[in-house]
C-alpha positions in Angstrom: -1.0 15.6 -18.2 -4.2 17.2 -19.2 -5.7 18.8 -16.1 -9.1 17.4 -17.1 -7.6 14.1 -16.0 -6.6 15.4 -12.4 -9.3 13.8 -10.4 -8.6 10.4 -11.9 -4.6 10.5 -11.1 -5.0 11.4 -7.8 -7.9 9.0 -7.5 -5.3 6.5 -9.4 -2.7 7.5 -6.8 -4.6 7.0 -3.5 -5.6 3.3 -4.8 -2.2 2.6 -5.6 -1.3 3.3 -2.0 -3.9 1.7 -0.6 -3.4 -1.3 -2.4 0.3 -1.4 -1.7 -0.7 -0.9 2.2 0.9 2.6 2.2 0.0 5.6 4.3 1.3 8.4 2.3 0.4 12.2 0.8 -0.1 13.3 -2.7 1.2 16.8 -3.3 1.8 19.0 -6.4 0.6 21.6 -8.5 -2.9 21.2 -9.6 -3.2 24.7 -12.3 -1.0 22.1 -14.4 -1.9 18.8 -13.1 1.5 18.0 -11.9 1.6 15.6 -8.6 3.6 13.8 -6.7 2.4 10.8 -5.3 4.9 10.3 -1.8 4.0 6.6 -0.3 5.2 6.3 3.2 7.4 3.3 3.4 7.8 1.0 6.4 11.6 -0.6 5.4 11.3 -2.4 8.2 7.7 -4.0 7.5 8.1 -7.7 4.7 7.6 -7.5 1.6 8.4 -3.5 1.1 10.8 -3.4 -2.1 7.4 -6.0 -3.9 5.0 -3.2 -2.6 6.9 -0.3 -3.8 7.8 -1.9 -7.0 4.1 -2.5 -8.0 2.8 1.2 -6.5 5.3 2.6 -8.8 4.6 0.5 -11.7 0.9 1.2 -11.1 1.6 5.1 -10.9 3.5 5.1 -13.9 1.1 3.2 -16.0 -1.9 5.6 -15.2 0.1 8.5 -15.8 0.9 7.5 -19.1 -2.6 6.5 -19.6 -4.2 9.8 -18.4 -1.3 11.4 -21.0 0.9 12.3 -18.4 5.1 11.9 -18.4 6.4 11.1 -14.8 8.9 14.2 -14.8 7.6 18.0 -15.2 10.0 20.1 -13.1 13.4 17.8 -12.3 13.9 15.7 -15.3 14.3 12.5 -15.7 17.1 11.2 -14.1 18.7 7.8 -12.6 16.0 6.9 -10.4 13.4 7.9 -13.3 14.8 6.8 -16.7 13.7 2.8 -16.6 10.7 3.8 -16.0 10.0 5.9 -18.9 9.1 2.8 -21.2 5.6 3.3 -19.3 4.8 6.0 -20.6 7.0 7.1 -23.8 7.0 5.2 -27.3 9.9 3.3 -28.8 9.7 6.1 -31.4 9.5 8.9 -28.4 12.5 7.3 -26.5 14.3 7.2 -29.8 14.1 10.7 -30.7 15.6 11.3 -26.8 18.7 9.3 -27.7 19.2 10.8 -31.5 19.1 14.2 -29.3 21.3 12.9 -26.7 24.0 11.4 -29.2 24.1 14.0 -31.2 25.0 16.8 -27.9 26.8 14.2 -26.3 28.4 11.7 -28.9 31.0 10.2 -26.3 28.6 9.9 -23.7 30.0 11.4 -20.8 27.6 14.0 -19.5 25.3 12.5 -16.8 25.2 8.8 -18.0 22.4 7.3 -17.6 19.9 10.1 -17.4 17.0 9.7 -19.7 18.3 7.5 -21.7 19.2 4.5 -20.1 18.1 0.6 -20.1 15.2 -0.5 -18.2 16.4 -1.9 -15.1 14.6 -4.4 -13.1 16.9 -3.9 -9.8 14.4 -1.3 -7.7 17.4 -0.8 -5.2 18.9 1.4 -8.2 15.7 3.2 -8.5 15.2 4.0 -4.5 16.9 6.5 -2.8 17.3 4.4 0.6 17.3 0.9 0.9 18.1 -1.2 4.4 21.7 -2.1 3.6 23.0 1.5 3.5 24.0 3.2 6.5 21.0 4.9 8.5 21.1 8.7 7.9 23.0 11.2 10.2 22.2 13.2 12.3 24.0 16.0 11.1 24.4 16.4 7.4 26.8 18.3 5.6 25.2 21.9 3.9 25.7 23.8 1.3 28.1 25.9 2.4 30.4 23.4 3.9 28.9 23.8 7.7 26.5 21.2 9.6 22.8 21.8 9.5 20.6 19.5 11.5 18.3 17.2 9.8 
């Protein structure tokens, strides 16, 4: 995004958490205006998945106000591609698939990424949700060893 419009996304970003009752931190980059708005979620508090759904929807639609994209260093991915209709044309979003298609015309390099349908299930777009398994305490690392989490 334009760095002039800094102040107003992470002004954007702290009402967003506020109104979603979230305690959370905004953290990023600020020579090129790139943030990442981190809400602290409750799972075990009602009503969390409505809350999350409407502070992302809210982040997303001011970043592509303020002339942002909601990806500048990881790409958009599973949890992100849906969600680029907020801020990418039907023209821009088209261009990604002609690019796609024509690299990929099977489609069978990292499906869904980028170019994907909308999706209205937010447990596809969260990377935890109260059904799965609580983390453990150990998780495998890189090298095939146990590193403590």
């Amino acid at each position: 995004m334009p760095p002039k419009n800094l102040p107003g996304d992470v002004r954007g970003g702290r009402a967003s958490m506020k109104k979603a009752e979230f305690a959370g931190v905004i953290v990023g980059h600020a020579g090129d205006a790139h943030i990442h708005v981190k809400p602290l979620v409750d799972v075990t508090r009602g009503r969390w998945h409505d809350r999350v759904r409407g502070a992302l929807l809210d982040v997303c639609e001011l970043t592509g106000k303020l002339g942002g994209t909601l990806t500048g260093e990881h790409g958009d991915g599973r949890l992100r591609a849906g969600l680029l209709p907020h801020v990418w044309s039907d023209v821009a979003r088209a261009a990604f698939a002609n690019v796609r298609d024509a690299g990929d015309p099977t489609g069978v390099f990292t499906t869904g990424c980028k170019v994907a349908p909308a999706s209205d299930n937010l447990e596809q777009q969260l990377p935890y949700a109260p059904a799965l398994d609580p983390p453990r305490a150990e998780a495998p690392g890189i090298l095939g060893g146990t590193e403590k989490t």
